[in-house]
N, C-alpha and C positions, 0 to 999 in steps of 0.2 A: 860660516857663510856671511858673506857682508853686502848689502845692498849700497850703492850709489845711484841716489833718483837725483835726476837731472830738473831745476825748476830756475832756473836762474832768467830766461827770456823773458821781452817784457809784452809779447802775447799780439803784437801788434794787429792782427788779420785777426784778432778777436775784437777790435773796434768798442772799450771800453768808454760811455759818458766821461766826458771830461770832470776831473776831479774826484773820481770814480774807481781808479785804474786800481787791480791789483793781482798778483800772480795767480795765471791762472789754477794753479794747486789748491789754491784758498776758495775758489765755486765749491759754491753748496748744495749738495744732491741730496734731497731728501733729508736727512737728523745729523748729516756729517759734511766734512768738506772734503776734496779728493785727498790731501793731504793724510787726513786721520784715518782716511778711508786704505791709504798703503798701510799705514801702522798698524791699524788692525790685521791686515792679513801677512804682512811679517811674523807681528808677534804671532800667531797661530802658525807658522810656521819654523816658529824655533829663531826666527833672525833677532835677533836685538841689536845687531852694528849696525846702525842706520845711518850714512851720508848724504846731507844735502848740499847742494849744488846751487848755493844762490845766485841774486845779482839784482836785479828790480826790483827795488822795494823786500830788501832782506829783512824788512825789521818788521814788515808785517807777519811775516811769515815766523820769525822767532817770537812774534809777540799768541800766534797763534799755538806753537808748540809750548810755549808756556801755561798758555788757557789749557791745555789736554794735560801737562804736567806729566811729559812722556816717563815713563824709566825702564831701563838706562836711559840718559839724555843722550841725545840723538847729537853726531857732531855735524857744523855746517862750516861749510868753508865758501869762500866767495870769489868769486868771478866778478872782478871789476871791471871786464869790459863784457860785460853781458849782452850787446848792441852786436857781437860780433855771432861766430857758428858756435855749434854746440861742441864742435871737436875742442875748442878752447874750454870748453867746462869741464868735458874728461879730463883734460891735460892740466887743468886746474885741480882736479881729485887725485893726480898720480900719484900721492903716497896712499892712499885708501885703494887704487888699483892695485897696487906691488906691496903690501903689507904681509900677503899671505892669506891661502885658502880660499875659497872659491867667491866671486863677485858676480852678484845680480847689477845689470846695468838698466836703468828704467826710467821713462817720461814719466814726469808728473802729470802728464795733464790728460790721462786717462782713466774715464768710467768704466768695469770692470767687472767683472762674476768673478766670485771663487776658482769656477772652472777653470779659468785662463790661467790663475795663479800654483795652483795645483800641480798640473805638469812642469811649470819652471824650476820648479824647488826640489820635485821629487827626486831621490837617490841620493847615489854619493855620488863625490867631483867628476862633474862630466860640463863639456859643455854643449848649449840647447838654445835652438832658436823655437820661436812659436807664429805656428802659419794657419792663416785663417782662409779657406779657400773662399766662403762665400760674400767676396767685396766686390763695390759697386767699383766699375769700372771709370777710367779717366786717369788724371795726371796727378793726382792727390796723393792718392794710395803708396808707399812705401812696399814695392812688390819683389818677393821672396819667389825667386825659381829653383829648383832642386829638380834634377835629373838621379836617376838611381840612388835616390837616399841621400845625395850629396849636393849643398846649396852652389850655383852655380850665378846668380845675382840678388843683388839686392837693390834695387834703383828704382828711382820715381819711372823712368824710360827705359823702358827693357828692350835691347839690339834688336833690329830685325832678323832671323834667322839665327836667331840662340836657341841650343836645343836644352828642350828640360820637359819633363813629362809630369813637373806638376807647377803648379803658378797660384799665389793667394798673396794674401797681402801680412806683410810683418806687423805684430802687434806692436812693436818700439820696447821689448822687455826680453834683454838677453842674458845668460848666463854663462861665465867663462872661468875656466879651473887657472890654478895659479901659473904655470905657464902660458896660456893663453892672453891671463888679464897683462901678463908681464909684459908679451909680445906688443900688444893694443897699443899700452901705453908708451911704447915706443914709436909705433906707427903715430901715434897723435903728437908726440914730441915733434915727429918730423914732419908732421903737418902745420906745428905752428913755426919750427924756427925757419920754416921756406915759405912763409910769406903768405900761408892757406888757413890761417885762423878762421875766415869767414866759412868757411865749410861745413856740415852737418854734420855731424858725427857718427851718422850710418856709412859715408862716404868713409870711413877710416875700417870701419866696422867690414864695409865689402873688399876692401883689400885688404885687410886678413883673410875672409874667407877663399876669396881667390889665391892668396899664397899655397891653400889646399894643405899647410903643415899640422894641422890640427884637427881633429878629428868632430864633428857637429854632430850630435841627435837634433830631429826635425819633429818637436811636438804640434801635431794637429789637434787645435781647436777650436774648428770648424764647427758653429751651431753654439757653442759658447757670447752671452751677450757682451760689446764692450763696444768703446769710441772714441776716440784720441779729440780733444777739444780744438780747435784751431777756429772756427768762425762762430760767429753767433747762432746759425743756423745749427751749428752741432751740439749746443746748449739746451736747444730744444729738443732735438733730438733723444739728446742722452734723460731729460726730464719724462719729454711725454714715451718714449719707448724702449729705452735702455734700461730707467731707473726701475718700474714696476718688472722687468724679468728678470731681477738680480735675486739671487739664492739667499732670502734668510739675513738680509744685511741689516736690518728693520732696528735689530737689538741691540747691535754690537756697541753705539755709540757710548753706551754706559760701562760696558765689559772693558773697554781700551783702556779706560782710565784704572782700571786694577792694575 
């Protein structure tokens, strides 16, 4: 299993002091930064193929994986137009997509509980979305509908009159077996050489699932703590109420570097 975390943006709606600025991945929660804070829970999970996805300010972030003095060292590749969507940073990983055996896809810029991560790893090659039904409503949320076990959107705007009999919001952390990761990275090819580099990469990610050729497990972790970072507001958030109900992370900072 190979993880590719996507960190290459340069955070803008997080409104960093000028002279200031630095990937969101590198905020510090508590004795870790969210960066170390993936490496920890790979490594606890058997992954050591780690891919990063840069682009703004790559050297802080290489300068930081050197401070933890990961191993295996972790490979990064870059996105030179980081300014664009995030479908260009997949399609920037395509050899780490189609290498072979199963790929976790994942935002950096999310605080997290073990719990969340637990379900994405479990088993053998499948692939697995994770759905949080208790999110605060509005246009933010990246929202996952599944009708009968089966995901049927994934969009900031969910149609009027789409039917699904369940709705939560997607953590930004997927899992896809090596035909699938192979499919993806085709859908993202064809997303950038037609002109839609600025696109998300959940956008590429929902029409996969709407092809319906692939078969999805739908892990609910619902009640599990986390927060995807995008404004300053969620900074605090994740500080004053995300970080104290995280499971046991308190230690780990010292264990990683083993």
């Amino acid at each position: 299993m190979r993880a590719i975390i996507l960190a290459a943006g340069m955070g803008l709606r997080l409104v960093q002091p000028e002279g200031q600025q630095k990937p969101k991945c590198l905020l510090r929660f508590g004795d870790a930064s969210l960066l170390e804070r993936h490496l920890h829970f790979l490594k606890g999970a058997g992954v050591d193929e780690v891919v990063f996805v840069t682009g703004f300010k790559t050297e802080q972030i290489e300068a930081e994986l050197a401070s933890i003095d990961w191993k295996p060292k972790t490979e990064i590749v870059v996105n030179e137009e980081f300014t664009l969507g995030s479908v260009l940073s997949v399609h920037t990983a395509r050899d780490a997509m189609t290498r072979g055996g199963d790929v976790l896809l994942m935002d950096a810029d999310v605080l997290y509980d073990e719990r969340i991560f637990a379900p994405l790893v479990a088993g053998d090659s499948v692939n697995r979305l994770l759905i949080g039904r208790d999110f605060e409503a509005g246009d933010e949320p990246v929202k996952l509908c599944v009708e009968n076990g089966v995901p049927v959107e994934l969009r900031k705007q969910v149609a009027a009159g789409l039917k699904y009999d369940t709705i939560g919001e997607s953590v930004g952390f997927f899992r896809f077996d090596h035909v699938t990761a192979m499919r993806l990275a085709e859908i993202c090819a064809d997303y950038v050489e037609s002109g839609r580099a600025k696109m998300p990469h959940e956008e590429a990610v929902r029409d996969l699932l709407l092809e319906k050729s692939h078969v999805f497990d739908i892990a609910d972790v619902t009640g599990a703590p986390w927060i995807e970072i995008d404004f300053q507001n969620d900074v605090k958030r994740a500080a004053d109420e995300v970080l104290p109900s995280l499971n046991a992370l308190s230690q780990f900072a010292g264990a990683s570097q083993q």
